[in-house]
N, C-alpha and C positions, 0 to 999 in steps of 0.2 A: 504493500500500500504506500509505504512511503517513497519509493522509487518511483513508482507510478505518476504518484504528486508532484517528485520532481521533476519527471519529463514534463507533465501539464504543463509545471511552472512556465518552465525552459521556453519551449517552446509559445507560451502563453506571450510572454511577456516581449521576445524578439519580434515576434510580430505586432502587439499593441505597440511597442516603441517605433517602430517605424510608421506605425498613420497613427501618432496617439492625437494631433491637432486632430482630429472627426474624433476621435473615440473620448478623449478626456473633456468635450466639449460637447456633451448631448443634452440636447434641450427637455428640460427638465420641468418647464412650464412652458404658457402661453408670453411670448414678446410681443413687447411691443412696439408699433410702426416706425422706424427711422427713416432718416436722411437714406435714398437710394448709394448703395456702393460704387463707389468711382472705380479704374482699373488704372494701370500702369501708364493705356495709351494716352488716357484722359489727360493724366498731368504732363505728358509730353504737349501737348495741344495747347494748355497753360501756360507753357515754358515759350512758346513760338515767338517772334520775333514782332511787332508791329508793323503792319502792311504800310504802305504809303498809301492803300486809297483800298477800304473796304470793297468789297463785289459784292451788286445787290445780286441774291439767288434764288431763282425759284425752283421749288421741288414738288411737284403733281403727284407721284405715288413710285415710291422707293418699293418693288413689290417683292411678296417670295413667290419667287420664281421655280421653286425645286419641285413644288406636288408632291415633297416628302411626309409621310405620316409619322405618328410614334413609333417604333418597336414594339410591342409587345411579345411576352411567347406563346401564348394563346389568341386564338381569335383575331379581330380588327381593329380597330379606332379610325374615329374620324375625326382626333384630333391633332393638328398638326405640329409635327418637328421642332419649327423655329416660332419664332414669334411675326407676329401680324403686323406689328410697328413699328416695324425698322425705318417708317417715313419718318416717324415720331424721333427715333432717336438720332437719323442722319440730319434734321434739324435742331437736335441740341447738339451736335458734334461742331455744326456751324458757328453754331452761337459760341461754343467753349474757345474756338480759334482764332477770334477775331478777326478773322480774313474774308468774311461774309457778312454780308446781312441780309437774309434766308425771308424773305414775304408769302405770304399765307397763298397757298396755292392747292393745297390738296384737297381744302373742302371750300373751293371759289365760290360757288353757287351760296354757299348760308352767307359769306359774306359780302355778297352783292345783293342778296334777298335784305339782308340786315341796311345797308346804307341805302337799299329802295323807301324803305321803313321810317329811316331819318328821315329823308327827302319829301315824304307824304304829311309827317307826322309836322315839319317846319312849314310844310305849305298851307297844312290848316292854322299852323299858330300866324301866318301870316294874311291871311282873311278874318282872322279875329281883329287882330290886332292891327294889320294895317301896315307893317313893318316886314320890311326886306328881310329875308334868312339868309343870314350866312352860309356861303357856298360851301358843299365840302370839297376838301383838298383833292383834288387826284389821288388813282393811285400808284403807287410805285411801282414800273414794268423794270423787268429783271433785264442785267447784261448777260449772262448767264442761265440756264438751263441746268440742274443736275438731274440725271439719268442714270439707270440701272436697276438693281437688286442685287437680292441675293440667289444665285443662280446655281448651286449644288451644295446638297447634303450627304454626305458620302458614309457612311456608319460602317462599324466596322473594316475602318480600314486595318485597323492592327487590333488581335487581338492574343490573350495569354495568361499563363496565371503557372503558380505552382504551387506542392504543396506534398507531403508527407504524414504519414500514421503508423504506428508502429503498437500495437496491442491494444490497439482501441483508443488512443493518442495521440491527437496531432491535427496539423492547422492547414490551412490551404489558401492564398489568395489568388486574386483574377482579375484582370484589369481589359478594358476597350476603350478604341480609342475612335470617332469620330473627327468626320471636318465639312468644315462652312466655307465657301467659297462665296465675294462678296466682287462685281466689277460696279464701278463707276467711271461718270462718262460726264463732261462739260460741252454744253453747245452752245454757240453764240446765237445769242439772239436775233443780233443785225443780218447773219451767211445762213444760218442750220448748218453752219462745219462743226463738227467734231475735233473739238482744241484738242483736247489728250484725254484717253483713255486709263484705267487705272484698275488692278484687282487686285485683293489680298486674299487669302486665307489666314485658318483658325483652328485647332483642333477642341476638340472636347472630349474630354478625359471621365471615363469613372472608374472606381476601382473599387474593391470588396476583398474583404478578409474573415477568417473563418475558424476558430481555434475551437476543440470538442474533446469532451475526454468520455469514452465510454468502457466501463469497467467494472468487473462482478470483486466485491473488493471483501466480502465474505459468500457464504452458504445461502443462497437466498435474497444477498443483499446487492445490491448495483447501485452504482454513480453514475450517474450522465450529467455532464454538465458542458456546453456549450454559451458559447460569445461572439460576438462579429462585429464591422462595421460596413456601410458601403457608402461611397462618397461620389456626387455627379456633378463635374462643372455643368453651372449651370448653361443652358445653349443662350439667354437671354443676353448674357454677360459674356459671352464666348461672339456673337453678332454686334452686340454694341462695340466689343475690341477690334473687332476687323473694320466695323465701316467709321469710326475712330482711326485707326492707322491709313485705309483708303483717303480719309481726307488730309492727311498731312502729307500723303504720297500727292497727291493732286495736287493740293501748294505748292509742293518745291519743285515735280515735274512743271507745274508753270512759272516757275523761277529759272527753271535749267532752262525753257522754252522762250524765255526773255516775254508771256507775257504781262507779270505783275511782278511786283520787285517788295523787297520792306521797305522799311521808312527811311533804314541806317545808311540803305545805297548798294553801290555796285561790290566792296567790300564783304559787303555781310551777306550779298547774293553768293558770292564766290565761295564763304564759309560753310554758307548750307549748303552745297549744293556738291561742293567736294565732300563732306562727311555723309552726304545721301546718295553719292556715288559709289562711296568705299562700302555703308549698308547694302549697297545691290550687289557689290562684287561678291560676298560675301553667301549673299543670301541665293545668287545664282549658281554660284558651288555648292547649295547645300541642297540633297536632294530631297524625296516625297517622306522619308522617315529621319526627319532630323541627318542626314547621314552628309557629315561633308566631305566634298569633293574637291581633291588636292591635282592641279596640275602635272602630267606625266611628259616633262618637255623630254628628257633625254634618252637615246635609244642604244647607249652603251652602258653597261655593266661590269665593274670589277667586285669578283667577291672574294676576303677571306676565311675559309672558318676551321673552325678544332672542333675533334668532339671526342667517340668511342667509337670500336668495329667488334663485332663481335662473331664468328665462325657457327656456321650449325652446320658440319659435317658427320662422320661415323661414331665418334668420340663421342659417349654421356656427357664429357665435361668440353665447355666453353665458357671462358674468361674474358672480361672485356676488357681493349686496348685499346691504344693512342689511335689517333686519325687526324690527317691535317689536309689540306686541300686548297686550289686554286682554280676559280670559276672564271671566265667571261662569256656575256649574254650581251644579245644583240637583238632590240627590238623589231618582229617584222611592223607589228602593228599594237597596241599598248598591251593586248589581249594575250599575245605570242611572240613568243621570244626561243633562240636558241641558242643552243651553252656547249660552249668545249671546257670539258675539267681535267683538271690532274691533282685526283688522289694517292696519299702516302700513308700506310698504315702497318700495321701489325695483325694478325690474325694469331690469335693464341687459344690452339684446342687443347692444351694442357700445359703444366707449369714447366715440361721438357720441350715441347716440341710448339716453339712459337717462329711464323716467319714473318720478315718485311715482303709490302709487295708495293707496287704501285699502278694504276689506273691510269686509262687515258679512254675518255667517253665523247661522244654528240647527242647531245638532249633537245628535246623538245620540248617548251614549258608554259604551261596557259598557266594566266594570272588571271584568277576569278574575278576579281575587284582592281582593275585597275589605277584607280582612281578614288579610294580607300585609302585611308591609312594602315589598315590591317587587312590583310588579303591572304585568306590559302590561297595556296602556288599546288598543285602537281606536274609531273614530270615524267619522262622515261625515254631510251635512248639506248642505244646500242654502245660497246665500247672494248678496249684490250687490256686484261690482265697478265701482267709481267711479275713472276716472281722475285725479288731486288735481294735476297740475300747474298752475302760477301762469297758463301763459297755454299758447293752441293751440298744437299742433304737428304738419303734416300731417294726419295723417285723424283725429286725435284731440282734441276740445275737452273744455273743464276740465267735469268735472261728469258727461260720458259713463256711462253704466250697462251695465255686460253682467252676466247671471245665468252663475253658475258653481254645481259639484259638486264637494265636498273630500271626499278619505278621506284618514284618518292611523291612524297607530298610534305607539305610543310606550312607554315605562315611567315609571313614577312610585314614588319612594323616599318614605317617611315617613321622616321624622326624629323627629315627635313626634306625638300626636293631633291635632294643630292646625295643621304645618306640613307642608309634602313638597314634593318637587323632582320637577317633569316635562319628560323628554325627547322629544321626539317629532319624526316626518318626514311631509312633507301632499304631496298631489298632486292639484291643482287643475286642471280640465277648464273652460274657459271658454265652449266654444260660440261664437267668435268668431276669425276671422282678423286682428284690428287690436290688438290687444294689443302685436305688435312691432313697429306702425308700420308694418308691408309687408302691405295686404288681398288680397294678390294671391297671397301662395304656397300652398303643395301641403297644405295641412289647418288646421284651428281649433289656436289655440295654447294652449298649457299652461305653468303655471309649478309650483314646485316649492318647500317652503322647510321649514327644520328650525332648533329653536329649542328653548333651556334655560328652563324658567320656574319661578317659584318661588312656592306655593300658600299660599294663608292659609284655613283650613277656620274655619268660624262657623256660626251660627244656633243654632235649638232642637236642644238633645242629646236624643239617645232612651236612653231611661229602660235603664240601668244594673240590672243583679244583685245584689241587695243579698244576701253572702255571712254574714255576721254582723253583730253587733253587737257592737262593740271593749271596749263598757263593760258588759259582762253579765260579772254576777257569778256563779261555778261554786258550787254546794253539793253536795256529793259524800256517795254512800251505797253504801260499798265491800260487792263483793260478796263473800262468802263460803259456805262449806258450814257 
C-alpha cells in the first residue's frame, strides 16, 4: 500500500506541476464581470508610433468565412467554431492603433433611419416654432475600405498526448492543437484598387491531463481515486490576436509601400519597417509547426568523427574498439548528397586476436530535413576493406581486400550554417568469412561501429533571397479622403 501511494504520489504531482496555473486555479465560485482581457498583440498596437494623419475607415462586415462548426464527438451542433464578431472586434483593433478612425458602416441603415428621425423630429419643432433647425453635419465617407474575414479553421492540425500505468497507477495527458486563418485587405475609395493585402494566423491550443490510481489495497477493499485538468485557448481571444496583429501588419506594409508614414518622419519609417522586415524573415523560415527553417547555402562537406567498431563474426566474444574516420559529401541537391570515407579501426573478436583495418566507401545519403536543425541522415554505399596490420597473421596478410555493403542512419544537429555535429550507427556486411580470423565458421562476418563526428560545411553558397534593401530611403505620400 505504501509503494502504491508513492507511485500515485510521483506521478500525481509531475504532472499537476506542469499545468498547475489551470489546476491550482479552479473556480470555486460564481465571478464576477471584469474589464475584457487584452492579449500581447493589443499592447503592441498601444506601443505604435503616431501616424501623421489618421485614415478614416470603413468596415461593412468583417465575416467568418470558414462554415466551421464545433467539434463534438457525438452527434452535430449548429453552433459555430469562431465567433460572429470579428467586425466588432476589427473595429476596436482600429481604434487601439490610432492609425484609423473606423465610421459606422456595418449597421448603415439604423443609422441613416436614426438621423431621418432627427430631421423629421426638427422639422416639426420648426413649424411650431417658426425657427430654422440646425442642419446636421454630413457624414464622414471613408479613404479606405477594410475587407476580409476570417477565412479557415483548421482543427486538429497536430495532435498527441502520452501517458503510463503500471498496477492500476498512473496519468496520461493529451493535447490539440487548432488554427485560425484571418486575410485583410485595404481598398481605396477614390480606384477600388487593392492597396495591400495582408493575412495572419493563430493557433488554438487545448490540452488535458489525467492522473488515477486504481487499486484493491486489502481483501474486499479498493481505492480509486482519480484527478485531471483540461485547458482550451479560448478561439474568441485566439481571433481577436490574429486580426490584432493583421492590423499592425497593414500599417507598416503601408509604410514599407510609402502610403502613410508617422508623424516622426522618414527616420522612424525606416525603423519600423526594417524590424518588420527582419519579423518576416524570420517568420518565412518558420514553417506550418513552429519548425524553423535554416538556410542550406553550401554543397561541400568535410567531416571528422571517432567512435567504436565492434566485430560479430564466429567468436561468442566481441569487444568494442577504436574507430576514427574521414568523410567528404557533396551536395546533389539539399535532399542528397554523396560521401567518399576512409575509415580506420580495430576489430577485436577477443582479447588475443584483434586487427587494424581500414575502409575506403561511396555512399549515398538522403537528409530527411534539410533545412532543420536536427535531421536523420540515412545512408548506404558500397566500398573496400583492407586488412592494415604491420605483419601476417593466420589467414590474413597485410594488404588483403574484401568488398563490403554499409547502411547507417544517424542525426545530424547544426549548430550554425557552417558547422553540425553527426551521430550515426553503420552495419557493414563483408561477404567474407576471414575477417575474425576463423574461415571456417557458420556464415560471412559483419562488423558494426557508431561514431560522433563533427562537420565543416564549405564550397559555393546558393544564391540567397535578397529580402530588401537596408539603405533604401522611404518617401511617403499619406493617404487620405
Amino acid at each position: 500500500m505504501k509503494n502504491t501511494l508513492t507511485k500515485f504520489c510521483i506521478v500525481a504531482l509531475s504532472l499537476f506541476f506542469w499545468g498547475c496555473g489551470a489546476y491550482f486555479n479552479q473556480p470555486l465560485g460564481p465571478q464576477e464581470a471584469r474589464i475584457g482581457e487584452i492579449t500581447k498583440q493589443t499592447k503592441t498596437l498601444y506601443t505604435l508610433p503616431e501616424p501623421e494623419e489618421a485614415i478614416i475607415a470603413g468596415v461593412y462586415n468583417f465575416k467568418d468565412q470558414t462554415g466551421q462548426y464545433k467539434n463534438i464527438e457525438n452527434g452535430s451542433t449548429f453552433s459555430t467554431a469562431i465567433t460572429q464578431g470579428a467586425t466588432t472586434i476589427l473595429i476596436k483593433a482600429l481604434e487601439d492603433s490610432k492609425w484609423f478612425r473606423p465610421i459606422e458602416r456595418e449597421n448603415i441603415s439604423n443609422l441613416l433611419n436614426e438621423r431621418q428621425i432627427i430631421r423629421s423630429t426638427r422639422e416639426e419643432h420648426r413649424r411650431v416654432n417658426d425657427n430654422s433647425p440646425t442642419r446636421l453635419p454630413p457624414l464622414l465617407f471613408a479613404g479606405v475600405l477594410l475587407e476580409g474575414g476570417v477565412v479557415s479553421y483548421d482543427s486538429n492540425i497536430l495532435t498527441g498526448g502520452a501517458g503510463a500505468k503500471y498496477f492500476g497507477v498512473g496519468g496520461s495527458t493529451q493535447y490539440r492543437q487548432d488554427r485560425i486563418t484571418v486575410y485583410l485587405r485595404a481598398v481605396s475609395t477614390n480606384t477600388g484598387e487593392v492597396l495591400k493585402t495582408v493575412y495572419v494566423s493563430k493557433t488554438v491550443l487545448s490540452q488535458a491531463v489525467d492522473v488515477s490510481l486504481f487499486k484493491y489495497v486489502n481483501f474486499q477493499r479498493l481505492l480509486e481515486v482519480e484527478t485531471g485538468f483540461t485547458k482550451n485557448e479560448p478561439a474568441q481571444m485566439a481571433v481577436q490576436e490574429a486580426i490584432e496583429k493583421s492590423v499592425e501588419m497593414l500599417i507598416i506594409e503601408g509604410i514599407k509601400d510609402k502610403l502613410w508614414s508617422t508623424k516622426e518622419g522618414v527616420e522612424k519609417n525606416k525603423e519600423i519597417v526594417d524590424a518588420y522586415l527582419l519579423e518576416k524573415e524570420v517568420e518565412e523560415s518558420t514553417g506550418l509547426y513552429e519548425r524553423r527553417y535554416l538556410e542550406n547555402n553550401y554543397n561541400s562537406q568535410f567531416n571528422f568523427n571517432a567512435g567504436m567498431a565492434l566485430v560479430d563474426g564466429d567468436y561468442s566474444t566481441g569487444i568494442l574498439d577504436y574507430k576514427f574516420g574521414f568523410i567528404y559529401k557533396y551536395s546533389i541537391i539539399p535532399e542528397l548528397r554523396v560521401a567518399t570515407d576512409f575509415q580506420f579501426f580495430r576489430l577485436n573478436s577477443t582479447p588475443e586476436i584483434n586487427h587494424w583495418w581500414l575502409t575506403q566507401g561511396l555512399n549515398v545519403e538522403y537528409n530527411m530535413l534539410p533545412n532543420d536543425r536536427l535531421s536523420p541522415i540515412f545512408y548506404a554505399g558500397p566500398g573496400i576493406l583492407l586488412f592494415a596490420d604491420d605483419s601476417p597473421i593466420g589467414h590474413l596478410q597485410r594488404w588483403d581486400s574484401f568488398f563490403n555493403l554499409k547502411f547507417g542512419a544517424g542525426l545530424e544537429y547544426r549548430v550554425s550554417p557552417r558547422v553540425s555535429f553527426v551521430l550515426n550507427g553503420e552495419w557493414d556486411v563483408t561477404f567474407s568469412d576471414k575477417i575474425d580470423n576463423l574461415p571456417h565458421g557458420r556464415r560471412d562476418d559483419f562488423y558494426y561501429t557508431m561514431s560522433l563526428g563533427l562537420s565543416y560545411h564549405f564550397g559555393s553558397s546558393r544564391s540567397k533571397k535578397k529580402i530588401y534593401n537596408k539603405g533604401e530611403q522611404l518617401e511617403i505620400s499619406p493617404l487620405n479622403n
